[in-house]
N, C-alpha and C positions, 0 to 999 in steps of 0.2 A: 428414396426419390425415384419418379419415373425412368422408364429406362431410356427416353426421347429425352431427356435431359442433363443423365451422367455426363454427355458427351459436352458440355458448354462450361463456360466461366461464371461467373458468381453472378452478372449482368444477364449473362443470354438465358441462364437456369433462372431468373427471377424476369425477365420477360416473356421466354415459354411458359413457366406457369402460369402468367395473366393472361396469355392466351389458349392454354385447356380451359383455364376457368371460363374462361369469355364462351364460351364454347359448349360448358355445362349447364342443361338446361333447369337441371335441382339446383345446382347452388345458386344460379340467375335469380332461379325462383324464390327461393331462401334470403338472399341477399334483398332485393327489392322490397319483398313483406317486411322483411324487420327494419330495415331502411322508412319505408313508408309509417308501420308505426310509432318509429321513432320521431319522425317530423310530426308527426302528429300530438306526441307526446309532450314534444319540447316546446311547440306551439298552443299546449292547452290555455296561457292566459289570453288568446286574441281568438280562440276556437273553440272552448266549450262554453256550453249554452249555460253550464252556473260555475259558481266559485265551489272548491273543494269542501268548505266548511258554511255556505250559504242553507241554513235549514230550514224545512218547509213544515212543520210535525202535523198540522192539518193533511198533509200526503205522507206519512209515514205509511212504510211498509206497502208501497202502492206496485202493483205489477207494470210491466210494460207499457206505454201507452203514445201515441203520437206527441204529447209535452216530454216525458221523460222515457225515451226510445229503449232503456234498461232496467226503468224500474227504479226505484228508491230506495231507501234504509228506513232503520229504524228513526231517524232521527229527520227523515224524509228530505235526504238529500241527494242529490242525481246521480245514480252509478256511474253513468257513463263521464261525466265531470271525474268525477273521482278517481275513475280509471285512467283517463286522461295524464292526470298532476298526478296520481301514483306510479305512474309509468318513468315519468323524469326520476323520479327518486330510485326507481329500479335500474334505467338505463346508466343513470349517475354512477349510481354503486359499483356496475359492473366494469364499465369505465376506466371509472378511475381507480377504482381497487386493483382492475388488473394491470394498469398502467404504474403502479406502484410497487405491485408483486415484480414483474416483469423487470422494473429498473433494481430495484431489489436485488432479486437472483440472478440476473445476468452477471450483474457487478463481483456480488457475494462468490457466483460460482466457477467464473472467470479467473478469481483471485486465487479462490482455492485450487483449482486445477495446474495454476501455474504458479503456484507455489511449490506441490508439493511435498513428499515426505511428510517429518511430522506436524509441520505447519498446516497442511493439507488434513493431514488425520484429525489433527483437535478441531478443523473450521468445521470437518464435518461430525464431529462427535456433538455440535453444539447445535448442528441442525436436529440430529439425535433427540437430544434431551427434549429441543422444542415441539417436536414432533410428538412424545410424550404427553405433553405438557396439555390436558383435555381443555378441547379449545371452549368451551360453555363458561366453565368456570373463569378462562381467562377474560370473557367477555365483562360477566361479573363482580370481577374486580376490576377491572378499568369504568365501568359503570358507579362500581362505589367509591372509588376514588377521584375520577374527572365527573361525573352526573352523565345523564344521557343527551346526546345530543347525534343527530348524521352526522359531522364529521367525525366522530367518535367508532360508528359503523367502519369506515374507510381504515380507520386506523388499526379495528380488530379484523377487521378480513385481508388486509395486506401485512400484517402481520404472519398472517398462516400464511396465506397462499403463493408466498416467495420461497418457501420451503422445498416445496418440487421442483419450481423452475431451478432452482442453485444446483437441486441434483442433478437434473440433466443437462445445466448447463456445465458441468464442473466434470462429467464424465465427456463431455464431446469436445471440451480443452484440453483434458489427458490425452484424448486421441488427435487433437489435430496439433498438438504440441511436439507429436512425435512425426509427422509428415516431413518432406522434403523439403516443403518449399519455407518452414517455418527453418528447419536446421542451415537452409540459407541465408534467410536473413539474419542470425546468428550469428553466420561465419562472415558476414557483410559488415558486420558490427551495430545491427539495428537492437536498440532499447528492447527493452520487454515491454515496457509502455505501446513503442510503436509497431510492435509485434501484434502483441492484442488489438489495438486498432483497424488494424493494417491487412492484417491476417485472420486473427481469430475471430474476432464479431462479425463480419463479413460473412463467413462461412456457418455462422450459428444463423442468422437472418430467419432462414425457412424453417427451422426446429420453433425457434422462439415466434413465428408468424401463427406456426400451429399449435405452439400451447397457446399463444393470447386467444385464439381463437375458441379453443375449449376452456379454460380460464373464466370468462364473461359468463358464460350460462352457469355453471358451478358457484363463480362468486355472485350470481342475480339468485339462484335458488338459494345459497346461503340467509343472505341478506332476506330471502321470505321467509327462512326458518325462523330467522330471529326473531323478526317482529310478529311468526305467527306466536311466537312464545312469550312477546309480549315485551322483547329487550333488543326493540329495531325502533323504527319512526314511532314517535309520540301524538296521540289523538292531540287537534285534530285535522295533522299533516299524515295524511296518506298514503302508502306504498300497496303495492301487488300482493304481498306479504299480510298486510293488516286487513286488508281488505278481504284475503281465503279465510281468515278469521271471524274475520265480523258474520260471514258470510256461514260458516261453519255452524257457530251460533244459532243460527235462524235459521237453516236446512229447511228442515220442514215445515215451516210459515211462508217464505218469503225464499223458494230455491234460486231466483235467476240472482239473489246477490251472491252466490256462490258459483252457479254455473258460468256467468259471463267473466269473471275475473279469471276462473279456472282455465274457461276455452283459452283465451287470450294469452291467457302466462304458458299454458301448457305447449300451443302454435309459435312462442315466442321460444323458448328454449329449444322444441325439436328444429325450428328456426336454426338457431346458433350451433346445435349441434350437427345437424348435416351439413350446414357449411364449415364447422370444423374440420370431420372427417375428410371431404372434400379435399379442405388443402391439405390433409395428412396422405392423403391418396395420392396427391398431387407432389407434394415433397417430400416424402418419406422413401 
């Protein structure tokens, strides 16, 4: 954490920070962009000029042109639509996959922290094992056992990515477990319950502000790996992911359906990650 801010309470370190940030002209800048293509995104069925699966094959494979400002596919339907409604499905994933990791491993690593001993050693032997555990093939069989579907996405990416957060939530509850002001409320006679409450989440706040932060870009790049490999969104519902695919395919026929998806996604995660950095700057 900055050094302008050791000196404050849990309220004044988390008001200072909204005031560096306010302050910082990259992450202002960072924040407002993916802000704005997010509304954008979310607002594709009242704002793109086609539907995501409305085909035109008389304009397949057509370049840029004042009707279709992106260009078209194979299947001659409007990139720019399609990026649109593939955007919701990217921002979706990031979302709430990390909104799941996050409740996930906070919980998980809170528990184990303040458990410790050997109840503490097996919680984390079994992050261990899942860590192991090659996350492709797990995808794979949750595909052949439920089918495919996005919420099914949610379900294999917040599966992984609560794994980190336990860890470092679970080592910064060893450490704040051993503070003063926790071996007071102890000697006060306050619950562990309201210990963790009271004391320990509170103080985790800005660690866990800054993994969600870095989290989102990680689990939206995910989520494109998968469906660039063909075991993410199902034709002919569109993501960011499917769409560097299609696009990939076509390279050298038809480059701008590769090039516009690519800019976009590529400005969209340097996006999220310098405003991660940022608040790691900020509260680390």
């Amino acid at each position: 954490m900055s050094k302008d801010l050791k000196s404050f309470g849990t309220e004044g370190r988390a008001a200072g920070a909204v005031a560096l940030l306010r302050k910082d002209a990259a992450f202002l800048s960072c924040a407002l962009f993916v802000a704005a293509v997010a509304v954008l995104c979310f607002c594709a069925p009242f704002i793109a000029p086609y539907g995501y699966d409305v085909q035109n094959l008389p304009e397949a494979v057509s370049p840029p042109s004042a009707e279709h400002w992106m260009g078209t596919d194979a299947l001659g339907r409007d990139i720019l639509s399609r990026m649109l409604y593939g955007g919701r499905i990217s921002f979706s994933v990031g979302i709430l996959a990390t909104f799941v990791s996050i409740a996930i491993g906070v919980c998980y690593g809170m528990l184990s922290g303040m458990a410790g001993g050997r109840i503490d050693a097996a919680m984390m032997r079994a992050v261990d094992v899942a860590y192991s555990f090659p996350f492709t093939i797990f995808v794979i069989l949750l595909m052949v056992a439920f089918g495919r579907s996005v919420w099914l996405i949610f379900v294999a990416i917040g599966a992984v990515e609560w794994l980190t957060m336990a860890r470092i939530v679970r080592g910064m509850t060893l450490d704040l477990k051993s503070r003063q002001f926790v071996e007071a409320s102890r000697a006060l006679g306050q619950s562990t319950a309201k210990i963790m409450l009271r004391h320990i989440l509170p103080n985790l706040t800005g660690t866990v502000l800054v993994c969600a932060a870095l989290t989102v870009p990680s689990v939206m790049l995910l989520e494109a790996f998968l469906s660039f490999l063909g075991l993410g969104v199902q034709a002919p519902l569109p993501s960011w992911g499917t769409m560097l695919k299609e696009g990939a395919e076509c390279m050298e026929d038809a480059p701008w359906m590769l090039v516009f998806p690519a800019v976009l996604f590529s400005a969209i995660l340097y996006c999220l990650n310098k405003m991660g950095e940022k608040l790691s700057e900020t509260f680390g």
